[in-house]
C-alpha positions as CSV (number, residue, x, y, z in Angstrom):
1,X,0.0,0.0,0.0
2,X,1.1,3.5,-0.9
3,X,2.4,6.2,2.1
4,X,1.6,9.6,1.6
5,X,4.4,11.1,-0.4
6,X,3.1,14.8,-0.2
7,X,0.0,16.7,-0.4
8,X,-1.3,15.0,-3.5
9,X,1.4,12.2,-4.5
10,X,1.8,9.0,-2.9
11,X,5.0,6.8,-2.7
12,X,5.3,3.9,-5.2
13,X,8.5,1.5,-5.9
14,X,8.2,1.5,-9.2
15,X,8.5,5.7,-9.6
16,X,10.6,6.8,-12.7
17,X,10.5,3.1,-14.1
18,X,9.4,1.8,-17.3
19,X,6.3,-0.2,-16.6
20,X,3.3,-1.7,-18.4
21,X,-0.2,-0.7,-18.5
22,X,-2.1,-3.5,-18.8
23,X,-5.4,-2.0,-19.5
24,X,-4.1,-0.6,-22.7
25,X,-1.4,-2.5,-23.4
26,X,1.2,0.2,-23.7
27,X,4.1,0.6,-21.4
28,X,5.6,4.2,-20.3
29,X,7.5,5.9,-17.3
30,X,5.6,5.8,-14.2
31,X,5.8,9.4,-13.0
32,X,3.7,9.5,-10.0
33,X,0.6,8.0,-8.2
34,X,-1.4,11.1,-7.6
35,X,-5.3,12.0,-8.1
36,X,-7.1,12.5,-11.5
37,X,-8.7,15.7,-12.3
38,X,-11.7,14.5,-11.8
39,X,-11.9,12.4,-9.3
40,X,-9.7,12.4,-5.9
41,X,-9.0,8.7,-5.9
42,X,-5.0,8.2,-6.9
43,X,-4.3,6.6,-10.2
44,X,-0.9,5.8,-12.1
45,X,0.1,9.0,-14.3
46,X,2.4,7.6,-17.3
47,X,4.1,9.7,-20.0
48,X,5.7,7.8,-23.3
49,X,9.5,6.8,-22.9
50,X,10.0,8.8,-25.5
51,X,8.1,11.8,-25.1
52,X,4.0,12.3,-25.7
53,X,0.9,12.5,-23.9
54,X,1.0,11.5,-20.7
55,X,-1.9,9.1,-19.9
56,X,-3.8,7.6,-16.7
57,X,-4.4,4.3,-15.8
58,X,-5.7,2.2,-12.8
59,X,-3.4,1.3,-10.1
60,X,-4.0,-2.4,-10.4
61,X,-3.4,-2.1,-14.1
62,X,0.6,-1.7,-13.5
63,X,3.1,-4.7,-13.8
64,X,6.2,-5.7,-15.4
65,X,8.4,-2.8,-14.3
66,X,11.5,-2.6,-16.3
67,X,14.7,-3.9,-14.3
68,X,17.1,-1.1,-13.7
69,X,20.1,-0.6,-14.8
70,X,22.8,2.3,-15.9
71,X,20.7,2.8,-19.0
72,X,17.4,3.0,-17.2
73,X,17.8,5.0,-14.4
74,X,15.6,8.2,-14.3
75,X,17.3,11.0,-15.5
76,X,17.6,14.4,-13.0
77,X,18.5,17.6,-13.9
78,X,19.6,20.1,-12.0
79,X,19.1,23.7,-12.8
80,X,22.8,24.8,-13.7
81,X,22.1,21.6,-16.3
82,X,18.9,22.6,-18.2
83,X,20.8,26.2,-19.5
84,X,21.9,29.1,-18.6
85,X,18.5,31.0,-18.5
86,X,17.4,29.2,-15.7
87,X,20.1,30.8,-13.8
88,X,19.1,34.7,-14.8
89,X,15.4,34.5,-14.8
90,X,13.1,34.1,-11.8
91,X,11.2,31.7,-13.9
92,X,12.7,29.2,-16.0
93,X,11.5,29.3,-19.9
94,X,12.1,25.8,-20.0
95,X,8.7,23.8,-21.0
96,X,8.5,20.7,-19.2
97,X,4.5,19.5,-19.2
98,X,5.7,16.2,-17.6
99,X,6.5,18.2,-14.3
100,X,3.2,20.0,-14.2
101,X,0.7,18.7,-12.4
102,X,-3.2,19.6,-12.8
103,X,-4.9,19.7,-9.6
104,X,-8.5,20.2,-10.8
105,X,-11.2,23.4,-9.7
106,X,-11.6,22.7,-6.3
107,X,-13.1,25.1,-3.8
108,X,-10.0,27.7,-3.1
109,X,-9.3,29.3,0.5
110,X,-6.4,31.3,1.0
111,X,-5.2,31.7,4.5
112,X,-2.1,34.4,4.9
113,X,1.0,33.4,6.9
114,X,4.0,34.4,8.1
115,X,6.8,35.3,5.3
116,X,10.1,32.6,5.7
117,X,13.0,34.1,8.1
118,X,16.2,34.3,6.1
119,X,19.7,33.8,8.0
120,X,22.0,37.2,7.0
121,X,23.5,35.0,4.6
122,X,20.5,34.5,2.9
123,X,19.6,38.5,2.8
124,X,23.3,38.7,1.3
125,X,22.9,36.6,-1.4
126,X,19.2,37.8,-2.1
127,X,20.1,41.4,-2.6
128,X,23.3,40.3,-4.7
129,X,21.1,38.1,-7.0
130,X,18.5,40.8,-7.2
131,X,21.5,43.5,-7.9
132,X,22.6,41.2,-10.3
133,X,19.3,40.4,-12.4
134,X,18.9,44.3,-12.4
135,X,21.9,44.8,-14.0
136,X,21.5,42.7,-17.1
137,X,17.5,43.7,-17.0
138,X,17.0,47.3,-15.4
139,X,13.2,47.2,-16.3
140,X,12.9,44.6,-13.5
141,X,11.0,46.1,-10.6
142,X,11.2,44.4,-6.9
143,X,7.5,45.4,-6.9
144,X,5.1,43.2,-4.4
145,X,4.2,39.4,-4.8
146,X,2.4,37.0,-3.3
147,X,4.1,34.0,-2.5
148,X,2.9,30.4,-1.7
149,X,3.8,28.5,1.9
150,X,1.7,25.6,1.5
151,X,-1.1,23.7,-0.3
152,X,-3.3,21.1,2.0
153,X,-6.5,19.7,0.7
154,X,-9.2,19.5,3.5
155,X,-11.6,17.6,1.6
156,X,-11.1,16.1,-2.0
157,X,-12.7,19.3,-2.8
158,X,-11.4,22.0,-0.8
159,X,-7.6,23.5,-1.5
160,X,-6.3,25.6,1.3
161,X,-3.7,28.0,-0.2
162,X,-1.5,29.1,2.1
163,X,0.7,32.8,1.0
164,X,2.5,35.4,2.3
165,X,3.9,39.3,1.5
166,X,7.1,39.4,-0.1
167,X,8.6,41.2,-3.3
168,X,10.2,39.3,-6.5
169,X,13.4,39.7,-5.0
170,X,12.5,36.6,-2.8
171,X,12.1,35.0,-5.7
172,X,15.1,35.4,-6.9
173,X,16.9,33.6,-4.3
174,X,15.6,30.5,-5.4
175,X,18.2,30.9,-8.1
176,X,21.1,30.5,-5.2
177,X,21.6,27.2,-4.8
178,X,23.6,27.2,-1.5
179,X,21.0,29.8,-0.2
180,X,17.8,29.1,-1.3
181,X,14.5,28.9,0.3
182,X,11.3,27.3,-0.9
183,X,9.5,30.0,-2.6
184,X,6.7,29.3,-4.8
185,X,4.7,31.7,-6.6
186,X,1.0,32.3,-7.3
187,X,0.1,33.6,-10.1
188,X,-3.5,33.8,-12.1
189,X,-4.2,33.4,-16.0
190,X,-7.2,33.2,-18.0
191,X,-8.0,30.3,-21.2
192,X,-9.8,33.5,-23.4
193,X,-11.5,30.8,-26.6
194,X,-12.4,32.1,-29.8
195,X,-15.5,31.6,-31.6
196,X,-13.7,29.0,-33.8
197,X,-12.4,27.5,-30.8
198,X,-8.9,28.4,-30.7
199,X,-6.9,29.9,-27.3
200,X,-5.2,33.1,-27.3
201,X,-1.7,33.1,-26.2
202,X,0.7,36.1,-26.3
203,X,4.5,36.8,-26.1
204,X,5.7,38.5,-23.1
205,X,8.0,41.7,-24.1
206,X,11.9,42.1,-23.7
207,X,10.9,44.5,-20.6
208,X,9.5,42.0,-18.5
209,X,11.3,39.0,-16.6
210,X,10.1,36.3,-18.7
211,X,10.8,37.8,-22.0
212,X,10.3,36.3,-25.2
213,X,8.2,33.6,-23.2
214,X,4.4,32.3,-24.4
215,X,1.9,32.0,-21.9
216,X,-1.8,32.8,-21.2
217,X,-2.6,36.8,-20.6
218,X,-2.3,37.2,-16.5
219,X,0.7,37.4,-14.2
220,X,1.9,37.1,-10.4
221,X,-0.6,37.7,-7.9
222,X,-0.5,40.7,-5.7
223,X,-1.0,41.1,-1.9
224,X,-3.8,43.0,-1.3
225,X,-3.2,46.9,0.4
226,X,-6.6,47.6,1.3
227,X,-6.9,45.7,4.5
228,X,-8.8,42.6,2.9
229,X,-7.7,39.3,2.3
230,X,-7.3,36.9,-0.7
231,X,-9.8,34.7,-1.8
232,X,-11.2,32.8,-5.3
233,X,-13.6,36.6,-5.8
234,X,-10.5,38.3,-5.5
235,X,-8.7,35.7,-8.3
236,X,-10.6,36.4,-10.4
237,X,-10.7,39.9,-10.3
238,X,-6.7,40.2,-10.7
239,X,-7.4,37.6,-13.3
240,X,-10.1,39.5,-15.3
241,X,-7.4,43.1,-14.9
242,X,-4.9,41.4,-16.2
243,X,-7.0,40.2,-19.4
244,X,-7.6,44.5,-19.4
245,X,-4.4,45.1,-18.9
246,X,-2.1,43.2,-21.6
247,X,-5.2,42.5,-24.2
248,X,-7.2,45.3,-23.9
249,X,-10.5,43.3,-23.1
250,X,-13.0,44.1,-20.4
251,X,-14.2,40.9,-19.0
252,X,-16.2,41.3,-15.4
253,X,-14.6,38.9,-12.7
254,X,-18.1,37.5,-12.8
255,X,-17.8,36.0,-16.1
256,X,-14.5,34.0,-15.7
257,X,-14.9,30.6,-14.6
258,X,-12.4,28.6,-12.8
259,X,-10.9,26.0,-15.1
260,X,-7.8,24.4,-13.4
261,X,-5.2,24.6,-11.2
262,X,-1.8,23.4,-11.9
263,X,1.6,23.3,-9.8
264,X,4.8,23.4,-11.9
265,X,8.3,24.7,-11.9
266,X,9.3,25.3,-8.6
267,X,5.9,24.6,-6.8
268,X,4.4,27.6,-8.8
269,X,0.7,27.1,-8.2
270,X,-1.2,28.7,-11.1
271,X,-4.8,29.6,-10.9
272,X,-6.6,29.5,-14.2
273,X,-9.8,30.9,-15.2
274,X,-11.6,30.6,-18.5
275,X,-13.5,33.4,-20.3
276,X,-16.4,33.6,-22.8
277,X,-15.8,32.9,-26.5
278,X,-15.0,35.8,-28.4
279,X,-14.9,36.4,-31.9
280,X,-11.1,35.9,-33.4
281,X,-10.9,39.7,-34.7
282,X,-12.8,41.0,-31.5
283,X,-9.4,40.0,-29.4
284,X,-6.9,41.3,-32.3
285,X,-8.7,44.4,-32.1
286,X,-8.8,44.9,-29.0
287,X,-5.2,44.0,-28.3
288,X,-4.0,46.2,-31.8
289,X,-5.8,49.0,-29.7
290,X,-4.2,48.5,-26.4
291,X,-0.6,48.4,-28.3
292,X,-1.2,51.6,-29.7
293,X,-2.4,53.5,-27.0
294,X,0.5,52.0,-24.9
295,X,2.9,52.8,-27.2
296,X,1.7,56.7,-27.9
297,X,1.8,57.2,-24.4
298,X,5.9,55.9,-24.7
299,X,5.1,52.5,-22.7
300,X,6.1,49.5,-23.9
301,X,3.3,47.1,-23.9
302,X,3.8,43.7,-21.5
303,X,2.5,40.8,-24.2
304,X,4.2,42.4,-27.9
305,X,2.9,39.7,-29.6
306,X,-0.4,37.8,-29.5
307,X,-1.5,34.0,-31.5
308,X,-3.8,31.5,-31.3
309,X,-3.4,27.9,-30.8
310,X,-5.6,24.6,-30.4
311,X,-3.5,22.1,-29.3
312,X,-0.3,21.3,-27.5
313,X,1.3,20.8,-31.4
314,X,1.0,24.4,-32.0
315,X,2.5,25.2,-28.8
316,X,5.9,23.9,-30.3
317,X,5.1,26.1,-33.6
318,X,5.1,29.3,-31.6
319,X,8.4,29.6,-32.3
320,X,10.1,30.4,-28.8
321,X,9.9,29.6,-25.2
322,X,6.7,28.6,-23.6
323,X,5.4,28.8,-19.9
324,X,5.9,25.1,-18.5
325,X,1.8,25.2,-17.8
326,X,0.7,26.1,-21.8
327,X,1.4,22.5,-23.5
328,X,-0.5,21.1,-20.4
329,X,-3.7,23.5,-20.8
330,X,-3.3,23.6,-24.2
331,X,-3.8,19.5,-24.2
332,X,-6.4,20.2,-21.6
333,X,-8.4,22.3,-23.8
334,X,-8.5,20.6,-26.9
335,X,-9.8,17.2,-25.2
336,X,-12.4,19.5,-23.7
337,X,-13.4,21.3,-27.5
338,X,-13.4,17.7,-28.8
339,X,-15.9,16.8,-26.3
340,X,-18.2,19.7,-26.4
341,X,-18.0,20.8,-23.2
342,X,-19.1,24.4,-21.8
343,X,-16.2,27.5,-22.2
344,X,-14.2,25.8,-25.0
345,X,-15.7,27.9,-28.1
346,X,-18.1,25.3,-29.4
């Protein structure tokens, strides 16, 4: 029988091992025993041995794990390994959908805690890394962020968000790897379908930290200054100002929909809404108007570049970086189109 593992994985031998799935007859790397989207009882979550899909199957439905041996060992890589942006951005531009895990739409609470203590050494190598990323970027802005301390389920579904105040300089000491300190960030996005039932993606600009990355409009999540607290209302509203903000498109909080949620690159918990269909030339209007009006006023706009895509394929024809979470909604997405269901432009 499986121990708890963490918040949402359990312990299995056979982890990071080529096994097969007898239900379908397929074998692939068993990359954790965790629950489905929908449903809160854990299944086996496989991915291709040679990249793909990643796929769920029945616990009792694994057997014949691959013996291991030099060749077969799962691979780990460190951050210094996977490129030399991962050490001067706060968020790597590295897509790696078999890391990101989809936690559903649950019920959300946020409960605000305590920011981590950091040791004099830590504040050292913060502000160096910070003074640092500055240099080679002085757009960057150590503005305030709301950072996540812990994720417990109460129920299968109820999440409990824990966060605190800091600013991105925090973040930026995850980079040190003698000094760093779990830091995960929150951060909200919204799936905006087109009539035609496509997703609109958008580049983020050389100003910003991630630049040149693809992602779905939205952005870090702010504490709050007026007193009050976080909750899924107050989500959605950052959500639906960011949508304003680097598309030009006035959606009311009340209209987005929470779709997912989805942990990734260095714990990152993402919160992801979904907006009405729009018509394709609505959005490039809207965001061609936004540009301009950005740009008159001698501002460089945050997304300089906006697409559409329909599946994970078209992801990879972007023709840059993409956010770790995009092939992983973008698959989400176009199973859900396929099907017909509510939100996805059909």
């Amino acid at each position: 029988m499986s121990t708890a593992r963490s918040l949402m994985h359990h312990d299995h031998p056979w982890i990071g091992r080529d096994v097969e799935d007898t239900a379908s007859g397929r074998r692939g790397i068993l990359r954790a025993i965790a629950p489905d989207i929908d449903q809160p009882r854990p299944v086996a979550w496989l991915l291709p041995a040679g990249g793909g899909v990643e796929w769920t199957t029945d616990l009792g439905a694994l057997a014949n794990p691959m013996s291991l041996t030099p060749d077969t060992m799962p691979s780990i890589r460190t951050a210094r390994e996977c490129g030399p942006e991962v050490e001067t951005t706060l968020t790597t531009n590295l897509s790696d959908p078999a890391a990101v895990e989809l936690l559903g739409a649950p019920d959300l609470r946020l409960v605000e805690t305590a920011p981590p203590e950091l040791t004099d050494a830590q504040k050292t190598a913060m502000n160096g890394k910070w003074e640092e990323m500055t240099t080679a970027n002085p757009a960057l802005f150590d503005g305030p962020v709301a950072v996540c301390t812990g994720v417990e389920w109460t129920d299968p579904g109820t999440m409990v968000l824990s966060w605190c105040r800091a600013t991105y300089r925090l973040l930026a000491l995850r980079l040190d790897p003698d000094h760093a300190v779990p830091a995960p960030s929150l951060f909200v996005s919204v799936a905006q379908p087109t009539n035609d039932g496509h997703l609109l993606v958008g580049r983020m600009a050389a100003s910003t930290v991630s630049s040149g990355r693809w992602q779905l409009p939205g952005g870090t999540i702010e504490p709050p200054t007026d007193g009050n607290g976080l909750d899924a209302d107050a989500l959605a509203g950052h959500a639906a100002r960011e949508l304003a903000e680097e598309i030009g498109l006035d959606v009311a909080r009340c209209d987005l929909e929470l779709w997912t949620v989805t942990r990734g690159n260095w714990g990152n918990i993402g919160i992801h809404f979904r907006a009405p269909a729009r018509p394709t030339d609505t959005l490039k209007d809207a965001y061609a108007a936004l540009a301009s009006s950005e740009i008159e006023r001698g501002r460089v706009p945050e997304l300089d570049k906006i697409d559409f895509i329909r599946s994970e394929s078209d992801v990879a024809g972007l023709g840059g970086p993409a956010a770790d979470f995009l092939p992983v909604l973008a698959t989400l997405y176009s199973g859900a189109h396929a099907a017909g269901r509510p939100g996805c432009g059909r």
